[in-house]
Backbone as CSV, one residue per row, in Angstrom:
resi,resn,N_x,N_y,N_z,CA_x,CA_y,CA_z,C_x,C_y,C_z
1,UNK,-17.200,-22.743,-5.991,-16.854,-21.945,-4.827,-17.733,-22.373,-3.663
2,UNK,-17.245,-22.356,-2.264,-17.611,-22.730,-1.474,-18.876,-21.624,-0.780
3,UNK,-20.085,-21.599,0.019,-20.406,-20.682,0.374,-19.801,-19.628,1.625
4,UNK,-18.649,-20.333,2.054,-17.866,-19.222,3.012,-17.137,-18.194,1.927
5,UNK,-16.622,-18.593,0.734,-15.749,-17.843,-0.022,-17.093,-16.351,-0.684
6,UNK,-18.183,-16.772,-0.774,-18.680,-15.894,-1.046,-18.980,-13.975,-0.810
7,UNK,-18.819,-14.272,0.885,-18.673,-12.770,1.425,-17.256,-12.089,1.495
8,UNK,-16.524,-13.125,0.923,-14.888,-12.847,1.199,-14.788,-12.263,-0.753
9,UNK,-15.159,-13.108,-1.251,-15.532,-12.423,-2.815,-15.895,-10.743,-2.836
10,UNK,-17.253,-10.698,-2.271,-17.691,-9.840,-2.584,-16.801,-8.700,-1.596
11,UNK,-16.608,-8.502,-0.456,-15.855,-7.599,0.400,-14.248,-7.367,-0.540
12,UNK,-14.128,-8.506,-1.406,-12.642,-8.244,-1.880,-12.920,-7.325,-3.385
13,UNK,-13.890,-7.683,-4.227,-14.391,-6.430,-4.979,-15.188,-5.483,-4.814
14,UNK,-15.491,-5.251,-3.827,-15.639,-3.486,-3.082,-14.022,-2.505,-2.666
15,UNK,-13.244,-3.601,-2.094,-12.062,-2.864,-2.119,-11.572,-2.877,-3.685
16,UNK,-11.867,-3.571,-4.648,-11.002,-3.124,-5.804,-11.650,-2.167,-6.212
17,UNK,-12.783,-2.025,-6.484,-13.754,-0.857,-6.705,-13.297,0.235,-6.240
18,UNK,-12.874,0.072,-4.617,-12.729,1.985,-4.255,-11.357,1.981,-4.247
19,UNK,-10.520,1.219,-5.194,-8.850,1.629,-5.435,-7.927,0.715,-4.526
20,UNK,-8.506,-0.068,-3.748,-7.329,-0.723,-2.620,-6.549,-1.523,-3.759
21,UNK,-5.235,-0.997,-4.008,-4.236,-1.886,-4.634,-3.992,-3.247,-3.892
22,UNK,-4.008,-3.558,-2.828,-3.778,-4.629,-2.652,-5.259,-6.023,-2.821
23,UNK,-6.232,-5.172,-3.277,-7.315,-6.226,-3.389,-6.919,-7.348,-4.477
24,UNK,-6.587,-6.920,-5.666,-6.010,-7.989,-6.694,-5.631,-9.066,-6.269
25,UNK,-4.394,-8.359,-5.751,-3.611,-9.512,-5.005,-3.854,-10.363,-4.176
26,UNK,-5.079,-10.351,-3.052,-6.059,-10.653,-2.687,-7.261,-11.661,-3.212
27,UNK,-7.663,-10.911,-4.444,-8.452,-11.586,-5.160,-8.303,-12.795,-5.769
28,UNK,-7.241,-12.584,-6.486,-6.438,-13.962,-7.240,-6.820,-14.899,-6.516
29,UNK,-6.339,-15.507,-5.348,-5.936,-17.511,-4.912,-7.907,-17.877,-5.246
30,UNK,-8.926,-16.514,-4.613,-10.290,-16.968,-4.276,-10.698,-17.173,-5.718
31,UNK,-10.250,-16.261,-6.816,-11.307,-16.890,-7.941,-10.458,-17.478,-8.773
32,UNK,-9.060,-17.792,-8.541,-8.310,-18.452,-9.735,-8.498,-19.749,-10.151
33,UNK,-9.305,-20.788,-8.990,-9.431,-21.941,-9.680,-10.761,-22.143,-10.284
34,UNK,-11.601,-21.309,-10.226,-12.834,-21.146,-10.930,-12.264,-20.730,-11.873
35,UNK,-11.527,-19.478,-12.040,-11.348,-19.216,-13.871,-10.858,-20.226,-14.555
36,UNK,-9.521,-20.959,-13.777,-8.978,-21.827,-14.264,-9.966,-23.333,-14.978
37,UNK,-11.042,-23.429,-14.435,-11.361,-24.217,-15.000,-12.983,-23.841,-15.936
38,UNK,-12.956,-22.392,-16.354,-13.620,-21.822,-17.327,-12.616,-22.130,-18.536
39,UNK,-11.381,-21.416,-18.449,-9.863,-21.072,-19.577,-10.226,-22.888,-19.656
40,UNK,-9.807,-23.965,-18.926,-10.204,-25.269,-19.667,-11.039,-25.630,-20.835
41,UNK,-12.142,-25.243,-19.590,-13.303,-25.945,-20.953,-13.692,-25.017,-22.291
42,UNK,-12.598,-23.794,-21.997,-12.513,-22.945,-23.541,-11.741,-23.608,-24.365
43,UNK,-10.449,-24.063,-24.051,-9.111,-24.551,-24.518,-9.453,-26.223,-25.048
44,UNK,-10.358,-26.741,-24.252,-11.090,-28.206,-24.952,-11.572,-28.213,-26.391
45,UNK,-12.379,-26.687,-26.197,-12.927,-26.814,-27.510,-11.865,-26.583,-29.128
46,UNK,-11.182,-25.846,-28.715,-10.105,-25.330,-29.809,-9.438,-26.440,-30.577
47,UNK,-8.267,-25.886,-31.445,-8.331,-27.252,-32.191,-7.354,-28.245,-31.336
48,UNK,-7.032,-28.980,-32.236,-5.996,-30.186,-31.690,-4.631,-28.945,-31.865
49,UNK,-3.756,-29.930,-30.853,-2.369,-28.973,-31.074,-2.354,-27.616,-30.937
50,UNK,-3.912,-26.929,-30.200,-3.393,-25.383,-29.695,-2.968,-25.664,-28.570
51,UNK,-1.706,-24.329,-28.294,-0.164,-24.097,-27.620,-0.967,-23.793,-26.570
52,UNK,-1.564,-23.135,-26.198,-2.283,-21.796,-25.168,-2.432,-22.832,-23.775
53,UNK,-2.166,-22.673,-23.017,-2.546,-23.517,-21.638,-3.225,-22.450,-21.057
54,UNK,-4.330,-23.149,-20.212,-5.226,-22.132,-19.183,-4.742,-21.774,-18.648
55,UNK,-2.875,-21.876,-17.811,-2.630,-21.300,-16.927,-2.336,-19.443,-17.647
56,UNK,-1.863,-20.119,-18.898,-1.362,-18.802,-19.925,-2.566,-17.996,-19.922
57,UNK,-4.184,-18.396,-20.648,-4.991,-17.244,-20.368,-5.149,-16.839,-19.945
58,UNK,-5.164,-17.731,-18.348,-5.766,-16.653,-17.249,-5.106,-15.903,-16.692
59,UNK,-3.603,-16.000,-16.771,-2.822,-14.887,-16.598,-3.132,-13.289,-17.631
60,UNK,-3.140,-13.989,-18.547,-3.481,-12.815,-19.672,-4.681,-11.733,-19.252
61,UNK,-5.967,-12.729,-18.672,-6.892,-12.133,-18.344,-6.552,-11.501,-16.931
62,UNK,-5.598,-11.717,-16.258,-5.359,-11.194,-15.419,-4.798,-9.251,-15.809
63,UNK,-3.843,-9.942,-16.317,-2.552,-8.313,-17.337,-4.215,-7.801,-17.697
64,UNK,-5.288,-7.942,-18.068,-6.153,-7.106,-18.667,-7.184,-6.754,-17.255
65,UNK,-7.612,-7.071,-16.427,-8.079,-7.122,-15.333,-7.154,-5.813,-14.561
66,UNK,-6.511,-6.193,-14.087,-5.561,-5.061,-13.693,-4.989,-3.704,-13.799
67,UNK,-5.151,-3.729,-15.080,-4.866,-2.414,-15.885,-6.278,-1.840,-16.067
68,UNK,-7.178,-2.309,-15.290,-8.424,-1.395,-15.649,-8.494,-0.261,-14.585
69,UNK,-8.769,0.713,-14.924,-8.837,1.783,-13.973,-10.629,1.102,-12.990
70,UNK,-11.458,1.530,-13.945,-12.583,1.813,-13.012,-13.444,0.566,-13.225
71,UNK,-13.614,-0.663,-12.227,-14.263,-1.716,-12.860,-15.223,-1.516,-11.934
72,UNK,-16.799,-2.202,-12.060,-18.170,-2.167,-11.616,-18.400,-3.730,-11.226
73,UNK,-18.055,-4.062,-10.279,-18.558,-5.440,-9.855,-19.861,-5.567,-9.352
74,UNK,-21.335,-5.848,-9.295,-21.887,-5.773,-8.065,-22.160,-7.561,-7.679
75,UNK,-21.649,-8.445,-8.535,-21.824,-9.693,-7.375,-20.970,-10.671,-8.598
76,UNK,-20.497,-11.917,-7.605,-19.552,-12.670,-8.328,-19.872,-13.528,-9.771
77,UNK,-21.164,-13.260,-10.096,-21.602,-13.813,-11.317,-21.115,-12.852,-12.707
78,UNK,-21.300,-11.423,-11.946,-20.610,-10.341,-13.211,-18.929,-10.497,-13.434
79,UNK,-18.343,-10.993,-12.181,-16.936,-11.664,-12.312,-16.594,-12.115,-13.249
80,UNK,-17.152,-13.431,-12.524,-17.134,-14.426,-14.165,-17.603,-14.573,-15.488
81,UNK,-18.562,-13.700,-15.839,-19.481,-13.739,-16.856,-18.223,-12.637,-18.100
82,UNK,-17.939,-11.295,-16.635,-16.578,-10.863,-17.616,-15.322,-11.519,-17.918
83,UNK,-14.586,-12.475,-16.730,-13.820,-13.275,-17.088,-13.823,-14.201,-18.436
84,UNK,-15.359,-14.824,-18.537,-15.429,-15.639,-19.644,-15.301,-14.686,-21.053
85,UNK,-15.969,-13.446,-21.369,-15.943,-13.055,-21.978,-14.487,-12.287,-22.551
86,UNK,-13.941,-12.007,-21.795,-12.399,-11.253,-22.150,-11.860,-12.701,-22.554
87,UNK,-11.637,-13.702,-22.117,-11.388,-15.060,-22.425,-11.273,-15.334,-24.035
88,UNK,-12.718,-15.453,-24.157,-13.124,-15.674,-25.528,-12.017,-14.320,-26.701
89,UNK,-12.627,-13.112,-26.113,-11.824,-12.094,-26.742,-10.537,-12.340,-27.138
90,UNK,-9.440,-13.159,-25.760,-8.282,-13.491,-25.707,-7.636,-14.512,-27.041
91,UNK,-9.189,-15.365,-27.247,-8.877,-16.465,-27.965,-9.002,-15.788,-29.596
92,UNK,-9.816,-15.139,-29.422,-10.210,-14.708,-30.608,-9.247,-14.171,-31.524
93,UNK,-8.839,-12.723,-30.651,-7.567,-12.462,-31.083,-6.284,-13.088,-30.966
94,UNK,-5.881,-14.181,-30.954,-4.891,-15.143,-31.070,-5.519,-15.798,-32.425
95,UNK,-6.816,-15.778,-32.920,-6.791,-16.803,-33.814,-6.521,-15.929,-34.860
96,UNK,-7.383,-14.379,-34.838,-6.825,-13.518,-35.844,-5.481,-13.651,-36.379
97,UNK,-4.658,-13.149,-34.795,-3.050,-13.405,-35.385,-2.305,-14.248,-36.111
98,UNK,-2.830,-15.892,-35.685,-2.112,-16.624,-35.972,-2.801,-16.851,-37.723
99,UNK,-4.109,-16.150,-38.205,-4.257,-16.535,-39.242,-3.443,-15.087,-40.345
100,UNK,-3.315,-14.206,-39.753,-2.877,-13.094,-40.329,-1.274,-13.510,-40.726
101,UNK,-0.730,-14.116,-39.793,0.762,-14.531,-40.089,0.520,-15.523,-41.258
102,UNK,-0.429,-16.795,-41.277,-0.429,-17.563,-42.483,-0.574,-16.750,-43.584
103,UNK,-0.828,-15.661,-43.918,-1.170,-15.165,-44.921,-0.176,-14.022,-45.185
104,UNK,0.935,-14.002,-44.512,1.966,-13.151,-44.665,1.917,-12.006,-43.800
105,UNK,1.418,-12.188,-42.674,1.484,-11.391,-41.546,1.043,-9.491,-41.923
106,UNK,2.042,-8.843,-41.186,2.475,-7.372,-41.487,3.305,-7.306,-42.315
107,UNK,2.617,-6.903,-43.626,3.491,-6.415,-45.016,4.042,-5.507,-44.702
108,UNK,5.158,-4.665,-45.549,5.909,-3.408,-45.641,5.140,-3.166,-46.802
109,UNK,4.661,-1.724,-47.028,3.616,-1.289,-47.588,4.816,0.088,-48.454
């Protein structure tokens, strides 16, 4: 990130903080290519032949971002530090799933 994008960061999560619906929308173009290239160097590590494209996580992390009622930003490092972490979460539970299906998924009990 550039240092002009910085006060435009932070002024854009103070409005998500006190409810401005349109901050999201807002927010997105400034930190999407930074996440985008966190969701990369997650997706490098995974195995050969995983499906998941970064554009797919970070949307995901978006659907989870959004739906939060009350989030606590106080500077763009807690951004990303939660971005990376819901990330990982994202991956995690995809690996659960996909190992729960090898093993016969959701039985009828």
């Amino acid at each position: 990130m550039s240092e002009q994008r910085e006060p435009e960061l932070t002024v854009l999560l103070r409005a998500w903080k006190n409810g401005d619906p349109t901050a999201v929308e807002k927010l997105m173009p400034t930190v999407y290519p930074h996440l985008h290239r966190i969701a990369d160097a997650f997706l490098r590590r995974e195995r050969n032949g995983y499906t998941l494209q970064a554009t797919e996580l970070v949307s995901e992390l978006f659907l989870i971002l959004t739906r939060q009622r009350k989030i606590e930003f106080e500077e763009r490092g807690n951004v990303f530090g939660l971005a990376a972490h819901l990330m990982r979460l994202i991956l995690r539970d995809r690996a659960r799933y996909r190992k729960s299906q090898k093993r016969g998924g959701d039985p009828v009990r």
